[in-house]
C-alpha positions in Angstrom: 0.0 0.0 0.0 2.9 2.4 1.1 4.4 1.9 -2.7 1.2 2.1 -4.2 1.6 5.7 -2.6 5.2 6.1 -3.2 4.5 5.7 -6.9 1.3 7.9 -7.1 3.4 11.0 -5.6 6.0 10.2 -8.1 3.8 10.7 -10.7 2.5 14.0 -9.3 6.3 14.8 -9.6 6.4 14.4 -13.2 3.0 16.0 -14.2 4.4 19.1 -12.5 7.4 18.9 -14.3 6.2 18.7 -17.5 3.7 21.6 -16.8 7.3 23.5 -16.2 8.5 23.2 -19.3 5.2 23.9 -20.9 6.2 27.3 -19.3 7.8 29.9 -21.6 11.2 31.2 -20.6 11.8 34.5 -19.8 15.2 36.2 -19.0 15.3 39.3 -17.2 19.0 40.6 -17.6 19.5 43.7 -19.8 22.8 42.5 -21.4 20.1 39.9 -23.7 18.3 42.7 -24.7 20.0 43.2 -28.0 19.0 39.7 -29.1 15.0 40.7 -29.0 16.2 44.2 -30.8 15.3 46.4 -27.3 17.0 49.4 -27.6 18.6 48.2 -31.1 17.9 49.0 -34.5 17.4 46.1 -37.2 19.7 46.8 -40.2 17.8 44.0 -42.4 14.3 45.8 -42.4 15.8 48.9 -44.5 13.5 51.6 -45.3 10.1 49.4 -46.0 9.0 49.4 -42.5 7.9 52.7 -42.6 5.3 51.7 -45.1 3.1 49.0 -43.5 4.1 50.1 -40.1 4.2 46.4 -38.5 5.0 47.3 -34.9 1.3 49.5 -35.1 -0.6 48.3 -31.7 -4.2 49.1 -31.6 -4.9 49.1 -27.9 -8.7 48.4 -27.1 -11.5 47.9 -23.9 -12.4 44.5 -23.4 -15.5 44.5 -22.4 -16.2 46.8 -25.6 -14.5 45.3 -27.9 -17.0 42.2 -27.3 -19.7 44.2 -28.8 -17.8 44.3 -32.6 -14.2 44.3 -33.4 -12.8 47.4 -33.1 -15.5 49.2 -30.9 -12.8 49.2 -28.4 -10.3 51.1 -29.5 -8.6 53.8 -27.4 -5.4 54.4 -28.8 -2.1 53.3 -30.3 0.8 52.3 -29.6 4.0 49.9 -30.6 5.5 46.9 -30.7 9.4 47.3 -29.3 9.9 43.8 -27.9 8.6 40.1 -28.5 5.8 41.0 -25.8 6.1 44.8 -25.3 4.0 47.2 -26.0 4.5 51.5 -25.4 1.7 53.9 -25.4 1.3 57.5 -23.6 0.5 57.4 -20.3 -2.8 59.2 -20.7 -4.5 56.0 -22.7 -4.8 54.2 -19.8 -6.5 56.8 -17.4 -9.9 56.5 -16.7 -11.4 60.0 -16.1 -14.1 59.1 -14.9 -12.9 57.4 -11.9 -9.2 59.3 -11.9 -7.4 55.6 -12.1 -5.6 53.2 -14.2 -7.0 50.2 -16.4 -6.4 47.4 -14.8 -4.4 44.5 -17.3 -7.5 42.3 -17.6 -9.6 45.2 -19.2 -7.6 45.7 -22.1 -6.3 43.7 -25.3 -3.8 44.8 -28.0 -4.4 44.1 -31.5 -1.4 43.6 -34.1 -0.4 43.2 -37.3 -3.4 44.8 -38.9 -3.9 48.3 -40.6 -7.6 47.9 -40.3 -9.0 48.9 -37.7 -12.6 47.4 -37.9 -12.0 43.9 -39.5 -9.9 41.5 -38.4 -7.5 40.8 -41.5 -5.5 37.4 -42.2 -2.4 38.6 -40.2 -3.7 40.2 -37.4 -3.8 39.0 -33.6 -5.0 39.3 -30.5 -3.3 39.3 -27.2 -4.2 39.7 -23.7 -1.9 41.9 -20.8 -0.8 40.5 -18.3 0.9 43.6 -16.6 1.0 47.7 -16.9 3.8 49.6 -16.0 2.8 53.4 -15.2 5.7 56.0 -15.4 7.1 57.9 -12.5 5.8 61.6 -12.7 8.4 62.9 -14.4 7.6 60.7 -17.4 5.2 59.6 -19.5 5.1 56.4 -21.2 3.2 53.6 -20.1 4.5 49.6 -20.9 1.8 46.9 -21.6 3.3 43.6 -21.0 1.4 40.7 -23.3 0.0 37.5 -22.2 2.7 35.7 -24.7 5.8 36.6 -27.1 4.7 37.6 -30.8 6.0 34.7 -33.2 9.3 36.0 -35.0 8.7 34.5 -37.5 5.4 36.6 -38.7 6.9 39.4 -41.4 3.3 41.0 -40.7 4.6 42.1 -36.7 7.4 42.6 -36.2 9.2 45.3 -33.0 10.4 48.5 -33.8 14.1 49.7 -32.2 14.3 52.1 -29.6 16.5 55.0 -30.6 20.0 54.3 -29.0 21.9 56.5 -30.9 21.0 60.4 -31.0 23.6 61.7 -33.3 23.4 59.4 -35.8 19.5 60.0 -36.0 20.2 63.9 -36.0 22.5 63.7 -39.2 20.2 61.0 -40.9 18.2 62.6 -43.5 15.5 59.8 -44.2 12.0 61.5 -43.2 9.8 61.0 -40.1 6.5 59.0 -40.1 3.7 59.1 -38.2 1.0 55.9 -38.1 -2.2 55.9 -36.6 -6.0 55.6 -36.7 -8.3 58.3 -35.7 -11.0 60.6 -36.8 -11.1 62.2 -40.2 -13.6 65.1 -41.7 -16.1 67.8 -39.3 -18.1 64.7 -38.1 -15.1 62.9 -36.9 -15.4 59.9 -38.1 -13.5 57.3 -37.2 -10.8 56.1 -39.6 -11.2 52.3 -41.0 -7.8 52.5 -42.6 -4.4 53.0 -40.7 -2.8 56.2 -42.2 0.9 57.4 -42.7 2.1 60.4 -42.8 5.2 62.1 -43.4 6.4 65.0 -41.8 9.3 67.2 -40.3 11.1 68.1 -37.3 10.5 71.1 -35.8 11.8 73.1 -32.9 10.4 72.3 -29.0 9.8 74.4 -25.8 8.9 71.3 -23.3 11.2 69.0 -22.1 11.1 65.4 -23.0 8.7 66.2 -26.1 9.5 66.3 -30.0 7.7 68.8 -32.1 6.6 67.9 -35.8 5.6 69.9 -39.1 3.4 68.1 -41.7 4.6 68.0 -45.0 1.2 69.0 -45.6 -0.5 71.1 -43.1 -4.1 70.8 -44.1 -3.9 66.9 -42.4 -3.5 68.3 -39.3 -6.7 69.9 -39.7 -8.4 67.2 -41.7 -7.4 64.4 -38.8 -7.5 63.9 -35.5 -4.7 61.4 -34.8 -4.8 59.2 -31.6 -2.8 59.4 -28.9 0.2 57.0 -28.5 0.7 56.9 -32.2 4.3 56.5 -33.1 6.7 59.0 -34.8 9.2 56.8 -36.6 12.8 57.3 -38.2 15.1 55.0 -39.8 13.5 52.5 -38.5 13.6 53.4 -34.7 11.0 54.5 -32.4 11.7 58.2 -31.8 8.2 59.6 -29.8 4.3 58.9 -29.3 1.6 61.8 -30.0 0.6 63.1 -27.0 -0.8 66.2 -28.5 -1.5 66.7 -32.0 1.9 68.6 -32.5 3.6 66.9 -29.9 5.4 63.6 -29.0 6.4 62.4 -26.0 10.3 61.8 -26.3 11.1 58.0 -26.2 15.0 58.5 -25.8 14.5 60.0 -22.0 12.4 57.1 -21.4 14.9 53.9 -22.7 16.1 53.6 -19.4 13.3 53.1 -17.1 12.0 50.7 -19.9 14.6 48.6 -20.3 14.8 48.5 -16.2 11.1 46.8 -16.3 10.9 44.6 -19.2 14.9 43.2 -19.4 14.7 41.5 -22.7 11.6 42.5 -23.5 9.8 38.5 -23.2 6.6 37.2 -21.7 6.8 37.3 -17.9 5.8 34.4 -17.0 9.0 32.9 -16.2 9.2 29.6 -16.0 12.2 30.4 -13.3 9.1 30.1 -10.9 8.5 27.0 -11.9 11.8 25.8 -11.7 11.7 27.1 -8.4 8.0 25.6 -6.9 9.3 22.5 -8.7 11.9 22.4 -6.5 9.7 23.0 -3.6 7.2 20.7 -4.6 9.7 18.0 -4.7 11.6 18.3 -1.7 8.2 18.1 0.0 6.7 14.9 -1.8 10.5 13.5 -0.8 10.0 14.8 2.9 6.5 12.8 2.7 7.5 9.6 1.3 10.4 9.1 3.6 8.2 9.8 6.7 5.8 7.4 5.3 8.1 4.8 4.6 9.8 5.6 8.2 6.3 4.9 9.6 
């Protein structure tokens, strides 16, 4: 009888382990960033990612969002690690209420330009935690439920500018991507848009300052908030106002310091770990029971 136990906790054992390595692994030191492009640029995407914009996020309400696809939209965002998303700060406040979204209330959409219908490439993913700035910035992180699939061409990260001077005496042109409102109704855009425009000069700290290339859009659109401002294929800000990006450069720092290499959090290091636990206590067990 006392085997018939043995063998049944031994099988526990083994369940548990191979629920651990159903885990995916996540690494949290900053030196492995570069190998999920987190704070790097990616030399082989050229100038074409400007074009379909495949780090866009489209950051939505849940309980919304179950009424028809794309009722939930709130803003934008992007894609800057296998499961990292940025966004302004201001997205996720409820005004209402004067707090935060809470992770299980929101979903990010990716690898689509529409915004409405649910095209071949795009998916859906599920946060699993929010990091909210200190005061003196103002970028928020959305961590998703699971790494996006290098593999897919359709989404792919974006860079995080590293590199200040070289961006300053690059002379490819800026991009901005986003959904929004178009026209006196304000209608909601269907279509992503891209639009090229030009540096301009700034008065607040930590913001970058734009010029259209053609100033009637800025009148003809209302662009969301947290869309991205984009050179050479690096992340340089995120519309705050409709002028005005928050800076992403001041902000590499504390987002490096919360994401590491930028993976799913779900570390199967804990599991490793209550593995370990687990085991050493079924061991404990058996021997008192084979003592007894």
């Amino acid at each position: 009888m006392q085997l018939n136990e043995h063998l049944k906790k031994v099988m526990k054992i083994l369940i548990f382990a191979f629920l651990c390595t159903e885990m995916q692994t996540t690494f949290t030191h900053r030196e492995l960033t570069k190998q999920h492009s987190i704070g790097t640029s990616n030399p082989t995407t050229g100038g074409k990612q400007h074009s379909r914009a495949p780090y866009q996020a489209s950051i939505r309400l849940l309980e919304q969002e179950m009424d028809y696809f794309g009722k939930g939209h709130i803003c934008s965002g992007a894609l800057v690690g296998p499961s990292v998303v940025l966004t302004v700060a201001q997205c996720l406040h409820k005004s209402d209420s004067d707090s935060s979204y809470h992770p299980a209330e929101l979903r990010v959409v990716l690898g689509s330009r529409q915004r409405f219908a649910p095209t071949t490439h795009a998916q859906v993913y599920g946060v699993t935690h929010v990091y909210l700035p200190p005061k003196q910035l103002s970028i928020a992180i959305l961590m998703l439920d699971q790494d996006v699939p290098a593999h897919q061409a359709a989404i792919q990260p974006i860079a995080l500018p590293v590199d200040a001077q070289v961006l300053d005496g690059d002379a490819a042109p800026l991009h901005i991507s986003s959904w929004g409102q178009a026209g006196e109704d304000g209608h909601e855009l269907h279509e992503m848009l891209t639009l090229r425009v030009k540096e301009s000069s700034c008065q607040q700290p930590q913001q970058l300052c734009v010029l259209y290339d053609n100033q009637a859009m800025l009148a003809a659109y209302e662009l969301d908030a947290g869309a991205p401002l984009t050179k050479s294929n690096q992340l340089l800000g995120l519309r705050s106002e409709s002028t005005a990006f928050v800076d992403v450069a001041s902000h590499v720092e504390w987002i490096q310091a919360q994401t590491g290499n930028g993976c799913n959090q779900n570390s199967s290091i804990y599991g490793i770990l209550g593995l370990i636990v687990f085991t050493i206590y079924v061991l404990s067990c058996s021997r008192k029971s084979f003592i007894s």
